[in-house]
N, C-alpha and C positions, 0 to 999 in steps of 0.2 A: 137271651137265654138265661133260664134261672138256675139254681142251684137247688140242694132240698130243705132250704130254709124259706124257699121264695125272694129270694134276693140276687141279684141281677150280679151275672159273671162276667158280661160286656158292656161297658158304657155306650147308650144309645147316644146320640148327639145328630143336632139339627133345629130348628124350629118348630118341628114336630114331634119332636122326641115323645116317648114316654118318659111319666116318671117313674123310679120305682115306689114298689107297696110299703107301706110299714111291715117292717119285720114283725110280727106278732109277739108277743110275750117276750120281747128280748131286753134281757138288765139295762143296756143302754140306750134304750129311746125315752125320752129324757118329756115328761110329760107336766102341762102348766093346765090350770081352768081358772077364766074371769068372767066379766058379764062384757057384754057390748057396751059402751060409752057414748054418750050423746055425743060427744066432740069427734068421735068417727064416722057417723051417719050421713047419709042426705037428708033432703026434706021427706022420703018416704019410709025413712026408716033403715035404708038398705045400708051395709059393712062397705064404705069408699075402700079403694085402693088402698090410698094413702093412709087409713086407718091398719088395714090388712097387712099395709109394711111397716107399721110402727108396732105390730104385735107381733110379726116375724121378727124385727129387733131386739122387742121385747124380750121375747122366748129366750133368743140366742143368748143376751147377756144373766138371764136365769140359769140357763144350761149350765155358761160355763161358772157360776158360782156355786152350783148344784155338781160340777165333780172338781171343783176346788182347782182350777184352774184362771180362777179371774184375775187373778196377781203374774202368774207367769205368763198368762197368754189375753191381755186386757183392750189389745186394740186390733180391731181387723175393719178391712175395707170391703165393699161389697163390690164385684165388678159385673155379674149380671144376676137378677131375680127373676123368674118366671112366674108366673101367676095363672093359675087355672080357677074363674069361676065358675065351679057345678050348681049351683044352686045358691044364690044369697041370701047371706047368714042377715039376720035383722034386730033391729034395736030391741036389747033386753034379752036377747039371746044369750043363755052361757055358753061360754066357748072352752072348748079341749083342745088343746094345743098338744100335738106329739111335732117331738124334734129328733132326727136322728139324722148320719152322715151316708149318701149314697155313692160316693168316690173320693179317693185323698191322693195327696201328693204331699212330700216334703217340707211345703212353705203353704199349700193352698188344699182347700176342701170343698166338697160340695155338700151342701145339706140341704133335707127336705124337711118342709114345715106341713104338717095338716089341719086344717081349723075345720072344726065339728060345729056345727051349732046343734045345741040342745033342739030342737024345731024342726032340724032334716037340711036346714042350709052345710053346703061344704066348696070349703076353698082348700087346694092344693096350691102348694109352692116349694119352687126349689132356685138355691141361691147357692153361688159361686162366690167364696169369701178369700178375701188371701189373709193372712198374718201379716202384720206389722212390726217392725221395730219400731222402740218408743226413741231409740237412739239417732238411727238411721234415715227413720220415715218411709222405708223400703220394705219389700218381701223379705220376711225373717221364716230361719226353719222351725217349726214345728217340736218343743221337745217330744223324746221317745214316746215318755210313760203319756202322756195325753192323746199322742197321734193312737198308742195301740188302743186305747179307751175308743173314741170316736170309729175308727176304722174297724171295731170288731161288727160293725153293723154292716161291711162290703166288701166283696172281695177287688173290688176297682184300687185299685193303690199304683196307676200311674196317669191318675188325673189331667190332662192338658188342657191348657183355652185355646179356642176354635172360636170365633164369634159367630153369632148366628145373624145377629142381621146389615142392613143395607146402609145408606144415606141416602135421602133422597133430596133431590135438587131444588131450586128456588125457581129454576123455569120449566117444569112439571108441577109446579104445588097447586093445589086447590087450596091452600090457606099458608098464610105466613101472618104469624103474630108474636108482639115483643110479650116476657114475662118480666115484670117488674121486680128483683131478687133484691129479700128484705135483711135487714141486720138478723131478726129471727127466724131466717131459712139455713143461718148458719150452726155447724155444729162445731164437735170437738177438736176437729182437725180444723177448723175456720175454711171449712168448705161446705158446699150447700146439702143438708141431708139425702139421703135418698128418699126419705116418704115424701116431700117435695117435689122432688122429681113425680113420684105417681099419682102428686097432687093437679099435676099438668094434663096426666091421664086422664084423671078424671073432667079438667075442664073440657078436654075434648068430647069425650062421652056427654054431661052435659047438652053438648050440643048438636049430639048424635045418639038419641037414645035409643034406636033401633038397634044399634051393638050389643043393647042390655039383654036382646031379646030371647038370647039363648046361653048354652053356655059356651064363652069366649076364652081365649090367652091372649096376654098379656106378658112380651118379654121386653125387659126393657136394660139392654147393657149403657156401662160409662166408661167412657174414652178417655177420659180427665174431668177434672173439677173443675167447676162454675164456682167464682168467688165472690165476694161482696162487692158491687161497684161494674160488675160487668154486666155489658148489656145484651140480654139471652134473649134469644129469637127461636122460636119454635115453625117447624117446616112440617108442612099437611103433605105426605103424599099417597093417594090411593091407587090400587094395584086390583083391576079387577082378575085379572089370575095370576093365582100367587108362585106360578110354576116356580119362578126364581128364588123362594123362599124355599122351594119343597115343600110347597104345598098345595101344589096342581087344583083347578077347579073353586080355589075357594079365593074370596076379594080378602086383600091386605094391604090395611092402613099402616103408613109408618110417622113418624113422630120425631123428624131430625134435630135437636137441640143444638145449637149453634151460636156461638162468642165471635161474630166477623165472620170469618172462613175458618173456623175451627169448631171440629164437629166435638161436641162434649159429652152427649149421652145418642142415646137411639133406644124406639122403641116402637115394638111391631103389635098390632092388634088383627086378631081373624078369630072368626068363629071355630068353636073346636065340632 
């Protein structure tokens, strides 16, 4: 249900959610343009994932030094990303990046990223971030004056996490392979970034280019962090009906990342 701004008065939630729209002409959608970069491309040109979430990070730390918030609110964790390929954006592309919040809570937020290419490519995404303490290393609350900045874009203000997807097992997989995790997959928190993580994505795609073929989603949540020195194993399993995702009729691939028996990230792919 919308309201008459076009902005959603019930948080959808699922694997199939929608996303909401950009709010049109509204003061706080928080807007960036680059070009595409050869170090985010494949060999055909096309915007990788893991390119797509390094400019959704990008964005986000623009944003917040764009309403003067990077000092009081400078660390956040991402706990899940969505990604909707409509059309891919391609090398040399300039890109329009709009950022705004489509649900908040207290300590945690949601926001949507949209990427325009100049040429007709379009990627949607939306991401589930918490706040950090720089103290604690835990969910910190949100000061006032910044939560009502971000939240003036939704009326959702009682945010929860629900995770959307599965594990899938080692005696079902159509694939089990190790990732080798480098000194420089680490970040700031001396944990493995998350465009990493959908650098994994992409090796599967890779090696499944049939997926590219239309437009797809990609959600991919984190359970905990993969650290330097662990040995991550990545788990193929396919789901030729996805009922159990909530998403009846259509095949979904999942992507269990796993340290032992310790599941550290997940990530669903299906055609949208």
């Amino acid at each position: 249900m919308c309201d008459d701004r076009g902005v959603s008065s019930e948080p959808s939630t699922g694997l199939d959610k929608d996303m909401m729209p950009v709010p049109h002409a509204h003061p706080h959608v928080y807007e960036g343009r680059w070009p595409v970069r050869m170090a985010d491309v494949d060999s055909g040109g096309r915007l990788r994932l893991d390119g797509a979430a390094r400019h959704i990070q990008d964005v986000g730390q623009d944003h917040l030094r764009g309403v003067e918030a990077e000092e009081s609110h400078p660390l956040w964790i991402v706990r899940r990303t969505m990604i909707d390929v409509i059309k891919p954006i391609d090398f040399k592309e300039a890109l329009w990046l709009r950022r705004w919040c489509s649900a908040t809570s207290n300590r945690w937020c949601q926001m949507r990223v949209r990427l325009d290419g100049r040429e007709g490519g379009l990627v949607e995404s939306e991401a589930f971030w918490i706040h950090v303490s720089s103290e604690t290393q835990g969910p910190a609350r949100i000061d006032d004056d910044f939560l009502a900045t971000v939240a003036s874009t939704t009326d959702v203000d009682r945010l929860r996490w629900k995770a959307y997807n599965k594990p899938g097992s080692r005696e079902t997989a159509t694939d089990i392979r190790d990732f080798p995790v480098r000194f420089t997959d680490m970040d700031l928190f001396d944990h493995m970034n998350n465009s990493v993580y959908w650098s994994i994505v992409e090796d599967h795609l890779s090696r499944n280019p049939e997926l590219l073929s239309g437009p797809y989603r990609v959600s991919l949540e984190h359970d905990s962090a993969v650290s330097l020195g662990d040995k991550l194993d990545i788990i193929t399993n396919v789901y030729e009906d996805g009922t159990e995702f909530g998403v009846p009729g259509r095949s979904v691939t999942t992507l269990t990342y796993v340290v032992g028996d310790e599941v550290k990230a997940l990530a669903s792919i299906f055609a949208r």
